[in-house]
mmCIF file of the C-alpha atoms, coordinates in Angstrom:
data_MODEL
# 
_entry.id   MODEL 
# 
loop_
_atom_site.group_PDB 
_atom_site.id 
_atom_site.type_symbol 
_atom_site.label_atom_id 
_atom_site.label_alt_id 
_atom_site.label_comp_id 
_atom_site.label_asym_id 
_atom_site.label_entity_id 
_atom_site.label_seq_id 
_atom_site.pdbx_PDB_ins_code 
_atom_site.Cartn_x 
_atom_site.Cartn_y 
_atom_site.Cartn_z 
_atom_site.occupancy 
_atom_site.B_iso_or_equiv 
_atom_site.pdbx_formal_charge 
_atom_site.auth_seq_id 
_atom_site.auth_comp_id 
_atom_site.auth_asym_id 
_atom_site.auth_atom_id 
_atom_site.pdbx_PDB_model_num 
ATOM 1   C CA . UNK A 1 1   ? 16.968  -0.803  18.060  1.00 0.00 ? 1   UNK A CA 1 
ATOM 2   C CA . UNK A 1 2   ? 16.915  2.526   16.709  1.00 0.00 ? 2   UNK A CA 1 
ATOM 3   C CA . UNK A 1 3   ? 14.061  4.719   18.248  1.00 0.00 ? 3   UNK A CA 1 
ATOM 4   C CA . UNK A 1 4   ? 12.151  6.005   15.209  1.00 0.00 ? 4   UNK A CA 1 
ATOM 5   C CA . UNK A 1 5   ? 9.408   8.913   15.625  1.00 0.00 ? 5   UNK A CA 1 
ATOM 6   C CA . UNK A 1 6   ? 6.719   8.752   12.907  1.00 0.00 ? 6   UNK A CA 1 
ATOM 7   C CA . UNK A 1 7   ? 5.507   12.136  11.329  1.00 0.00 ? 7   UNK A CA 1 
ATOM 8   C CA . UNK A 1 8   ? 2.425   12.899  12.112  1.00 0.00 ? 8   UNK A CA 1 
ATOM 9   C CA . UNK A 1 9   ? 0.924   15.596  10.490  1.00 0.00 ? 9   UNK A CA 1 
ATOM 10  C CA . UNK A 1 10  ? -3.224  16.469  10.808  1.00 0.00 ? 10  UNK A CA 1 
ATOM 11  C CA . UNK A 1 11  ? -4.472  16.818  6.854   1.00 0.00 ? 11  UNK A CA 1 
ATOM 12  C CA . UNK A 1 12  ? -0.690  15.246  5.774   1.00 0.00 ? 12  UNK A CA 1 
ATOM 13  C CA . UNK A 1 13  ? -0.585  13.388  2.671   1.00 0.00 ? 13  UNK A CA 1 
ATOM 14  C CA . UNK A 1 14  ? 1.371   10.054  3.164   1.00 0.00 ? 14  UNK A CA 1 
ATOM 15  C CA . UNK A 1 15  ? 2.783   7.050   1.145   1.00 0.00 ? 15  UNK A CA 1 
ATOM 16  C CA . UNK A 1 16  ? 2.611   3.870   2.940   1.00 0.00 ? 16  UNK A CA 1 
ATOM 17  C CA . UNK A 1 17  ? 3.842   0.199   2.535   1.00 0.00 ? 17  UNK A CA 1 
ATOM 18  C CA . UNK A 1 18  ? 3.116   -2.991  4.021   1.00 0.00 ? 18  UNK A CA 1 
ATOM 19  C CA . UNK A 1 19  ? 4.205   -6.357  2.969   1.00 0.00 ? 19  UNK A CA 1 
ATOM 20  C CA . UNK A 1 20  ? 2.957   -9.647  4.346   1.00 0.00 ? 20  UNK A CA 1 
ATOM 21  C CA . UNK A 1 21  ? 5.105   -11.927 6.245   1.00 0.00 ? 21  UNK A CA 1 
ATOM 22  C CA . UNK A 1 22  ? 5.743   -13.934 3.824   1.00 0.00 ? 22  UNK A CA 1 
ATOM 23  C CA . UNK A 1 23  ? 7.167   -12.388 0.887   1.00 0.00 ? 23  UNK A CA 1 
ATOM 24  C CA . UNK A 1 24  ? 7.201   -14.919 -1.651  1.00 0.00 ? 24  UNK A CA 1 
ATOM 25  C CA . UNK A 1 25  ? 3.332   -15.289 -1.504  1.00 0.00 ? 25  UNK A CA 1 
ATOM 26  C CA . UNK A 1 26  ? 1.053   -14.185 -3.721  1.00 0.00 ? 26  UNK A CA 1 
ATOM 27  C CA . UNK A 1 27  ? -1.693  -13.900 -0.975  1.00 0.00 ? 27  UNK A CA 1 
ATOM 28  C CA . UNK A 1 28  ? -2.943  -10.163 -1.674  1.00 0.00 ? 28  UNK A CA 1 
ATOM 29  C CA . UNK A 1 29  ? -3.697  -10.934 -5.370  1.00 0.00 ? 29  UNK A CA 1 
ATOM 30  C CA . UNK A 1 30  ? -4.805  -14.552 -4.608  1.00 0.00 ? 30  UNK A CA 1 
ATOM 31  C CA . UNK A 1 31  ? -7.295  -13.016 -2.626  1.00 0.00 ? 31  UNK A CA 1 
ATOM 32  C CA . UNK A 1 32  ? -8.199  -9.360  -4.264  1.00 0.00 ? 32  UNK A CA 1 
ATOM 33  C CA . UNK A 1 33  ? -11.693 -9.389  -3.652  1.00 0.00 ? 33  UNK A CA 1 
ATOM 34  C CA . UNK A 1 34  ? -11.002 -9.716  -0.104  1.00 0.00 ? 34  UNK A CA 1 
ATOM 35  C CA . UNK A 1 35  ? -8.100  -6.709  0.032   1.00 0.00 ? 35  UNK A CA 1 
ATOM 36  C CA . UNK A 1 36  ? -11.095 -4.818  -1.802  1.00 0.00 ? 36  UNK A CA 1 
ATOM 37  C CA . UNK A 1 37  ? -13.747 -5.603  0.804   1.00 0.00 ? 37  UNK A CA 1 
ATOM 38  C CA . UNK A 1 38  ? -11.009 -5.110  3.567   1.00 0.00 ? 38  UNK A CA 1 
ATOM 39  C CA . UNK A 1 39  ? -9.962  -1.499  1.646   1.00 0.00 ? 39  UNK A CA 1 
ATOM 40  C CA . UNK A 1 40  ? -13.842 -0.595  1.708   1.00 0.00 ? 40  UNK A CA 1 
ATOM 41  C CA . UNK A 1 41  ? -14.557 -0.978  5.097   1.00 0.00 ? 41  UNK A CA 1 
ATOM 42  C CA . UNK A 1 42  ? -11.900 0.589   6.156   1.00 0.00 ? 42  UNK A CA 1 
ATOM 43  C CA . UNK A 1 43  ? -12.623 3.632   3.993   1.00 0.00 ? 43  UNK A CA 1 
ATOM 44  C CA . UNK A 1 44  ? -15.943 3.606   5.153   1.00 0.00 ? 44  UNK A CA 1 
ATOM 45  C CA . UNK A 1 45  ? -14.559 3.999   9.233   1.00 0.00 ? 45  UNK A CA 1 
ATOM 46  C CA . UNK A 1 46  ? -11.676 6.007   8.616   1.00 0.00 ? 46  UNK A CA 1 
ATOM 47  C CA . UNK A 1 47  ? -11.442 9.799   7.359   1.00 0.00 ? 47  UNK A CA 1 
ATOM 48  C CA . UNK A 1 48  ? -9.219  9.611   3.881   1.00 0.00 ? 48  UNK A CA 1 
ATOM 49  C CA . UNK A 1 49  ? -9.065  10.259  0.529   1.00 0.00 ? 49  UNK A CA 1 
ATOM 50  C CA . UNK A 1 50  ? -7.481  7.542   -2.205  1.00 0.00 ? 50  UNK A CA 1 
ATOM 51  C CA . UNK A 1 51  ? -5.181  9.142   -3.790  1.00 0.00 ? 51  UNK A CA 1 
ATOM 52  C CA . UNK A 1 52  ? -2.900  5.991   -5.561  1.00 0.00 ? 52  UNK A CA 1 
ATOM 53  C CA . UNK A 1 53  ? -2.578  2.696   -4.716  1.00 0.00 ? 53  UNK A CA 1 
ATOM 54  C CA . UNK A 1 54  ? -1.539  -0.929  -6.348  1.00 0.00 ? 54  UNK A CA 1 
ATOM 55  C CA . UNK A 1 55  ? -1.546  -4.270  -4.707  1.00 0.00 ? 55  UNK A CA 1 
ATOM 56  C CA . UNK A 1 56  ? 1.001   -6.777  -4.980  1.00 0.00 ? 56  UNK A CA 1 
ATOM 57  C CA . UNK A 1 57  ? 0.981   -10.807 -4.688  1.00 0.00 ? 57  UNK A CA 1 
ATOM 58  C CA . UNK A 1 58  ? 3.010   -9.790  -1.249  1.00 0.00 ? 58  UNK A CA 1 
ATOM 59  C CA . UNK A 1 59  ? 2.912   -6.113  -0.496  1.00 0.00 ? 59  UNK A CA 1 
ATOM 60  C CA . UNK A 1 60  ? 0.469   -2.807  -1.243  1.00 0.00 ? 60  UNK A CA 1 
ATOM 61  C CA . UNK A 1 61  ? 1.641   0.775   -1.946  1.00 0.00 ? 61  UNK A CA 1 
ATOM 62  C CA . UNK A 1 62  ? -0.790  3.401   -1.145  1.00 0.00 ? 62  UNK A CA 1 
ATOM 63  C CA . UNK A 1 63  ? -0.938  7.678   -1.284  1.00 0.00 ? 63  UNK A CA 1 
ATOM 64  C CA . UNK A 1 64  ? -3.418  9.237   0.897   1.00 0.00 ? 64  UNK A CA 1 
ATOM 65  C CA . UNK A 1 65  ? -4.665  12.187  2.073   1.00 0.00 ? 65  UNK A CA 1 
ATOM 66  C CA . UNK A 1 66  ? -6.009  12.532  5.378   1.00 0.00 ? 66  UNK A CA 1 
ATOM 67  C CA . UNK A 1 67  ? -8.607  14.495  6.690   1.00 0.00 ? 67  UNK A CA 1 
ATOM 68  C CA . UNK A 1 68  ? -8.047  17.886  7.918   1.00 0.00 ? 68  UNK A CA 1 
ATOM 69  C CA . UNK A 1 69  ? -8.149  16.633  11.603  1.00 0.00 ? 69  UNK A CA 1 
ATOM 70  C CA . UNK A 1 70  ? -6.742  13.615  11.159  1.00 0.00 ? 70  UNK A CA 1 
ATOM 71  C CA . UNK A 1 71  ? -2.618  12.458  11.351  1.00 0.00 ? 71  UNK A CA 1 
ATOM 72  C CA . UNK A 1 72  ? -3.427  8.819   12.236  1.00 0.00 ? 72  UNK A CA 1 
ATOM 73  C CA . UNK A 1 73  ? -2.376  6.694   9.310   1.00 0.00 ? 73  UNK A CA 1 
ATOM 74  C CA . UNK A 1 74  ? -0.894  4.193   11.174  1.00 0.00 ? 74  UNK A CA 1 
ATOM 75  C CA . UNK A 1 75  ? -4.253  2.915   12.478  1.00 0.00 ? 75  UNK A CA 1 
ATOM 76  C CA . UNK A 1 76  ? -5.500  2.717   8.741   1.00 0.00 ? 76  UNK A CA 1 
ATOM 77  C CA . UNK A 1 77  ? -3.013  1.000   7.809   1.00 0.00 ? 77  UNK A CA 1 
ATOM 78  C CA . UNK A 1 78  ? -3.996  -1.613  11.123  1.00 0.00 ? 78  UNK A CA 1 
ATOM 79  C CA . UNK A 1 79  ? -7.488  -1.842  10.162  1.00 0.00 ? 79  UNK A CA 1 
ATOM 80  C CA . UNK A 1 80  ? -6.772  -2.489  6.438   1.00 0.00 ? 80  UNK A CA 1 
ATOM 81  C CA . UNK A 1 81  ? -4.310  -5.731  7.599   1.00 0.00 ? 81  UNK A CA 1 
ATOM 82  C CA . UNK A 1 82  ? -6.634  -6.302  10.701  1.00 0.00 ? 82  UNK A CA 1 
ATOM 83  C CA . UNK A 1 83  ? -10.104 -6.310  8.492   1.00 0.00 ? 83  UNK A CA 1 
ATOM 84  C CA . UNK A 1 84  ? -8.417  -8.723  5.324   1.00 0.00 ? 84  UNK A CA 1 
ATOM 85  C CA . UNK A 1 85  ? -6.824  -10.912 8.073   1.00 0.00 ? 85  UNK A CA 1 
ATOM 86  C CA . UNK A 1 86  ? -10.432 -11.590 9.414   1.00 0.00 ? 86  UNK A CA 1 
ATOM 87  C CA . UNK A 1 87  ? -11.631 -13.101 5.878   1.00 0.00 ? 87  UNK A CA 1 
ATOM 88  C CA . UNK A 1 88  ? -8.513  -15.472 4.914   1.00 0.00 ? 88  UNK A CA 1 
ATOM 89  C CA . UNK A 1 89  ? -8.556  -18.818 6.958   1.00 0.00 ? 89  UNK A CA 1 
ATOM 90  C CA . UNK A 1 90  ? -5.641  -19.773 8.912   1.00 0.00 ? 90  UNK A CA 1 
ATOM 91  C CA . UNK A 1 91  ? -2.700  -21.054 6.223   1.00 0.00 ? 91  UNK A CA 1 
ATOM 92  C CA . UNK A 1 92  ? -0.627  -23.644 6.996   1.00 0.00 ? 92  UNK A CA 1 
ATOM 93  C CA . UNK A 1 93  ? 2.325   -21.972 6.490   1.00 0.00 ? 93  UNK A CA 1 
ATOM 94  C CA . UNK A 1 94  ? 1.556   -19.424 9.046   1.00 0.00 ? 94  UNK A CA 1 
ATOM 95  C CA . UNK A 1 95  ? 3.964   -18.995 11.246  1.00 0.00 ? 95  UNK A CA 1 
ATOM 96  C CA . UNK A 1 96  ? 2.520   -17.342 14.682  1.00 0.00 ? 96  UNK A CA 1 
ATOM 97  C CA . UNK A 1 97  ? 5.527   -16.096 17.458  1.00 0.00 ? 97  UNK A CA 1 
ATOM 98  C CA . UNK A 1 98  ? 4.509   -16.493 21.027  1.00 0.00 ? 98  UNK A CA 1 
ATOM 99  C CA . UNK A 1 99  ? 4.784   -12.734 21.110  1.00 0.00 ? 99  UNK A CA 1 
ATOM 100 C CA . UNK A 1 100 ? 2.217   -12.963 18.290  1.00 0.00 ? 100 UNK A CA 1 
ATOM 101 C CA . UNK A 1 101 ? 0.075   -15.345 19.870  1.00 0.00 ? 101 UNK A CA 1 
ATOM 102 C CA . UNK A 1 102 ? 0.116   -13.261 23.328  1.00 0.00 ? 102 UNK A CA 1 
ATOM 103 C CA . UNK A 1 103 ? -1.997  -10.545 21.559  1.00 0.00 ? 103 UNK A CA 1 
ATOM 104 C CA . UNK A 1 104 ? -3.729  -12.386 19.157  1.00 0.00 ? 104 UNK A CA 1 
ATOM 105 C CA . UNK A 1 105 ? -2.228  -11.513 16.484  1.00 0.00 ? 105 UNK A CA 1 
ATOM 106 C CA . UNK A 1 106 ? -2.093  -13.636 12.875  1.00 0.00 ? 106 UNK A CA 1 
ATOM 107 C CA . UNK A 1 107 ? 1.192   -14.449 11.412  1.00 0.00 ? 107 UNK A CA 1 
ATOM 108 C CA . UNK A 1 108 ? 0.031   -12.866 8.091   1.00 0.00 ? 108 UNK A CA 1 
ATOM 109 C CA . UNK A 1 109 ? 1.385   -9.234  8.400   1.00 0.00 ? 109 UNK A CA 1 
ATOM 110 C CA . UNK A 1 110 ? 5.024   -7.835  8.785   1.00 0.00 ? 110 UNK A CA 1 
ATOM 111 C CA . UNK A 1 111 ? 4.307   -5.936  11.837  1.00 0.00 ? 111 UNK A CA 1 
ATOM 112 C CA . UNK A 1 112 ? 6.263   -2.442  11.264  1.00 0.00 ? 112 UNK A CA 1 
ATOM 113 C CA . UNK A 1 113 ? 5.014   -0.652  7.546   1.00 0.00 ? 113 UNK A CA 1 
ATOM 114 C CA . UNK A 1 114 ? 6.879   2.093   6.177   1.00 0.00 ? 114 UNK A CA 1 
ATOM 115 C CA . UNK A 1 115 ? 5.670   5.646   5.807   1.00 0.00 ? 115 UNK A CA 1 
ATOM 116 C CA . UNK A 1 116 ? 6.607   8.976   3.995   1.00 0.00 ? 116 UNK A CA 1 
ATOM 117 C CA . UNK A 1 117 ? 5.131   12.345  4.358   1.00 0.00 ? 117 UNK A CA 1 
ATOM 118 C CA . UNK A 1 118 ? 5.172   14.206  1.196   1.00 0.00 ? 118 UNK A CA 1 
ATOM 119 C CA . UNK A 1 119 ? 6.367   17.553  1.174   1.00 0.00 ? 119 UNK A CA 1 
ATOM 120 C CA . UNK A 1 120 ? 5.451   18.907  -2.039  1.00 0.00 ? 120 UNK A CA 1 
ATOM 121 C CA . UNK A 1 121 ? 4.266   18.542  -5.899  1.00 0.00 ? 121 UNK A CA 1 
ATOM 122 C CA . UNK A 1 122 ? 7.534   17.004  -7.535  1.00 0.00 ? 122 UNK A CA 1 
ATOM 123 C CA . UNK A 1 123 ? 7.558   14.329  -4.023  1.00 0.00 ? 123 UNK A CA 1 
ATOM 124 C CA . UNK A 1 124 ? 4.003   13.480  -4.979  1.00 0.00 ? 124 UNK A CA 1 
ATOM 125 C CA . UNK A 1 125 ? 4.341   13.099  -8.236  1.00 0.00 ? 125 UNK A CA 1 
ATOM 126 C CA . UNK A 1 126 ? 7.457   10.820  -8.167  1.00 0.00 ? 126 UNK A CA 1 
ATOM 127 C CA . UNK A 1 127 ? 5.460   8.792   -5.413  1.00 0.00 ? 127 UNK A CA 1 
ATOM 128 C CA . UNK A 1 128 ? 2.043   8.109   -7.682  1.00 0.00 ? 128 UNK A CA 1 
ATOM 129 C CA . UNK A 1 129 ? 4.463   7.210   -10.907 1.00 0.00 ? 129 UNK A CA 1 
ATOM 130 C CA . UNK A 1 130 ? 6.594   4.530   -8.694  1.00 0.00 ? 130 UNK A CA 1 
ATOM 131 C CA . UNK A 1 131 ? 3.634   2.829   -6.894  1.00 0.00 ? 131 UNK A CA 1 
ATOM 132 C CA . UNK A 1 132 ? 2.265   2.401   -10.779 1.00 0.00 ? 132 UNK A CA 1 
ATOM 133 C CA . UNK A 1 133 ? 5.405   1.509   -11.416 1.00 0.00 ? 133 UNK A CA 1 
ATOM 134 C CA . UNK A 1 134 ? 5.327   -0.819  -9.260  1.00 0.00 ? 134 UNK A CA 1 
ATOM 135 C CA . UNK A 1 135 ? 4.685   -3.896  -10.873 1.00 0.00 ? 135 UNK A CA 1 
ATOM 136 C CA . UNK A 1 136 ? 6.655   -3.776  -13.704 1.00 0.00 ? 136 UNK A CA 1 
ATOM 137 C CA . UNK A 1 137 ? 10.278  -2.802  -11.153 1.00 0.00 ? 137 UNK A CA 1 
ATOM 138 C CA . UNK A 1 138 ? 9.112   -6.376  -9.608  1.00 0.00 ? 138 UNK A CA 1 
ATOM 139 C CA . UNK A 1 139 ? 8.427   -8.351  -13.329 1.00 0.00 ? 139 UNK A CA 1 
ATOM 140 C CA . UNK A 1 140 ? 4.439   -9.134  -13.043 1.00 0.00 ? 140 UNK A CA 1 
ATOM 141 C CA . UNK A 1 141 ? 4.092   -7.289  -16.621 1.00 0.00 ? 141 UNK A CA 1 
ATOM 142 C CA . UNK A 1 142 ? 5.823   -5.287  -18.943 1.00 0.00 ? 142 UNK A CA 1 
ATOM 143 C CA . UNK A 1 143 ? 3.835   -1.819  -18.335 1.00 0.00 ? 143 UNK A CA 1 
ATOM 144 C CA . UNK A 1 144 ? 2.172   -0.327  -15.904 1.00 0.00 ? 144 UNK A CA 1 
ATOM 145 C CA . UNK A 1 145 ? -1.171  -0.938  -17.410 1.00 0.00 ? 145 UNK A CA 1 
ATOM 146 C CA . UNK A 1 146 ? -0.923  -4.552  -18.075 1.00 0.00 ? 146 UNK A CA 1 
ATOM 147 C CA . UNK A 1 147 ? -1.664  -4.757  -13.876 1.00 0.00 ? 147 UNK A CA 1 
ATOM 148 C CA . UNK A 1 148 ? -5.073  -4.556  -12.911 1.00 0.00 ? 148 UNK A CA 1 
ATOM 149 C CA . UNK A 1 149 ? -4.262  -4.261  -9.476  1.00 0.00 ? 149 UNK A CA 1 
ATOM 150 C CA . UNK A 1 150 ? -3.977  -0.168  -9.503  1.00 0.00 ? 150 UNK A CA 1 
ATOM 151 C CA . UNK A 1 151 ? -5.420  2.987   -9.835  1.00 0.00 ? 151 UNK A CA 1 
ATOM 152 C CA . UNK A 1 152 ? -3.253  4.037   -12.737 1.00 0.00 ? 152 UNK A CA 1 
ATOM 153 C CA . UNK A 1 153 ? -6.313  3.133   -14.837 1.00 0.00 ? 153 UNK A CA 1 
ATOM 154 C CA . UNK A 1 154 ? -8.755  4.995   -12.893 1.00 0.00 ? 154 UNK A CA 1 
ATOM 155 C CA . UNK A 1 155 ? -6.394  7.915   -13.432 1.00 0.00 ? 155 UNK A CA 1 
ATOM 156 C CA . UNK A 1 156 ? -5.885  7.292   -17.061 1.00 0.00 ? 156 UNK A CA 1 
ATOM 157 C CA . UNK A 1 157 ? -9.837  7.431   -17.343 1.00 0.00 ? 157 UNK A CA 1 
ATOM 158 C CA . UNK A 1 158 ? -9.767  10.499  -15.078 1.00 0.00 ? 158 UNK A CA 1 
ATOM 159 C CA . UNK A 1 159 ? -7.423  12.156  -17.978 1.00 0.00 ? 159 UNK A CA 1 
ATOM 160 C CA . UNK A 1 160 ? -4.816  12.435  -15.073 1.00 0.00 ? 160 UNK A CA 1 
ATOM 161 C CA . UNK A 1 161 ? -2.444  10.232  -16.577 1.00 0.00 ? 161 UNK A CA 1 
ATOM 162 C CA . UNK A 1 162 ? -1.641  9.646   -20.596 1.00 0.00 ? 162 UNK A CA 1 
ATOM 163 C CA . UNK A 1 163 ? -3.308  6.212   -22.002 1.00 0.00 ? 163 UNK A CA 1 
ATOM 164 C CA . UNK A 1 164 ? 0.353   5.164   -22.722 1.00 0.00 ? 164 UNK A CA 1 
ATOM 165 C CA . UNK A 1 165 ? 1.818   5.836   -19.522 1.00 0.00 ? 165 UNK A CA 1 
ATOM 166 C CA . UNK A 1 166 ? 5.553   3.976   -19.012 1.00 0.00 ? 166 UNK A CA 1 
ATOM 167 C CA . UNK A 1 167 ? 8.682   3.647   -17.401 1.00 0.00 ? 167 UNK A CA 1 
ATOM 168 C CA . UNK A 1 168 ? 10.135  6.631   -19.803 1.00 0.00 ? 168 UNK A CA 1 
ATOM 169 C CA . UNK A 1 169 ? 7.785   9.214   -18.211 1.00 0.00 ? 169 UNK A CA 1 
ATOM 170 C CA . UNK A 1 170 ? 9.702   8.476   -14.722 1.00 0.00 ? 170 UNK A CA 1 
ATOM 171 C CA . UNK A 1 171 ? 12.931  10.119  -13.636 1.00 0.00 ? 171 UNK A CA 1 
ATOM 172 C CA . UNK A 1 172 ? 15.298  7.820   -13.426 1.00 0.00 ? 172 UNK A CA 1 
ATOM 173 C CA . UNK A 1 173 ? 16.561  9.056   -10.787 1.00 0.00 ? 173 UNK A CA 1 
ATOM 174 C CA . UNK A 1 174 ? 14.132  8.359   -8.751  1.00 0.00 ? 174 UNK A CA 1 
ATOM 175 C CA . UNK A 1 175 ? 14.060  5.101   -5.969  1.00 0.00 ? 175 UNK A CA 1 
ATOM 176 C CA . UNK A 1 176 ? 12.928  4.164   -3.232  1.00 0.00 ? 176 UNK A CA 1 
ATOM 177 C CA . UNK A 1 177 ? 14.774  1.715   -0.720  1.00 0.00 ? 177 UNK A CA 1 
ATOM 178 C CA . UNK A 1 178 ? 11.852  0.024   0.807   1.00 0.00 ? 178 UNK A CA 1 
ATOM 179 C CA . UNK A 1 179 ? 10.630  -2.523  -1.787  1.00 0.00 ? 179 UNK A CA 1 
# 
């Protein structure tokens, strides 16, 4: 295994994926009002600001902003999967390792999550318009506002983001390998 050192910058601004274990289940979206309480709590014990976010049936994209003093990301992104875990009852189809089970850990979550600092205005930007673009790369609707899983319509309402937002706004050259 490759030995892979995480950035970790105080105040950095990050975009971060997780996917459940599972990835054909529709778990996250089954069970939104849970993510949501699981998202709030977490907001309300860790120092960060929202800056983008969607959740999928089997993974979440999110862009935040930590606080000045703050490059610990990793353990927000714990607490979110540790406090939604708590409210979904054990599934069947969980399947729970030994190494799992040795430090108590639920077989809902892929363990590792991936993470990008981003270093400037054109990174950023490419990073909010794929996570709302989200859906429609994986074929849950046709535009990004047909999803009512994100913040594109919080930005929309914001005037961040034009009421007809799509695809052709993006760079096509722009992708991620992660999804």
């Amino acid at each position: 295994m490759r030995n892979y050192i995480r950035d970790k910058t105080k105040g950095g601004c990050y975009f971060l994926t997780f996917n459940l274990q599972d990835r054909q289940s529709q778990l996250l979206t089954t069970h939104i009002n849970e993510f949501r309480q699981a998202f709030k709590k977490t907001k309300q014990r860790q120092s960060f600001e929202l800056n983008a976010m969607v959740v999928l049936p089997d993974h979440v994209h999110l862009l935040i902003t930590l606080a000045d003093d703050n490059d610990n990301y990793a353990n927000i992104v714990a607490n979110l999967k540790a406090n939604f875990s708590r409210q979904i009852p054990k599934l069947e189809s969980e399947n729970i390792s030994p190494s799992r089970a040795d430090k108590k850990e639920r077989g809902l979550w892929q363990r590792r999550f991936w993470e990008h600092r981003i270093r400037d205005d054109n990174d950023y930007k490419q990073h909010v318009d794929y996570i709302h673009y989200n859906p429609v790369k994986h074929g849950y609707c046709s535009q990004p506002t047909e999803w009512k899983y994100s913040t594109i319509h919080k930005l929309i309402s914001d005037g961040l983001y034009p009421k007809g937002w799509s695809y052709s706004d993006i760079d096509d050259r722009f992708t991620l390998y992660h999804d």
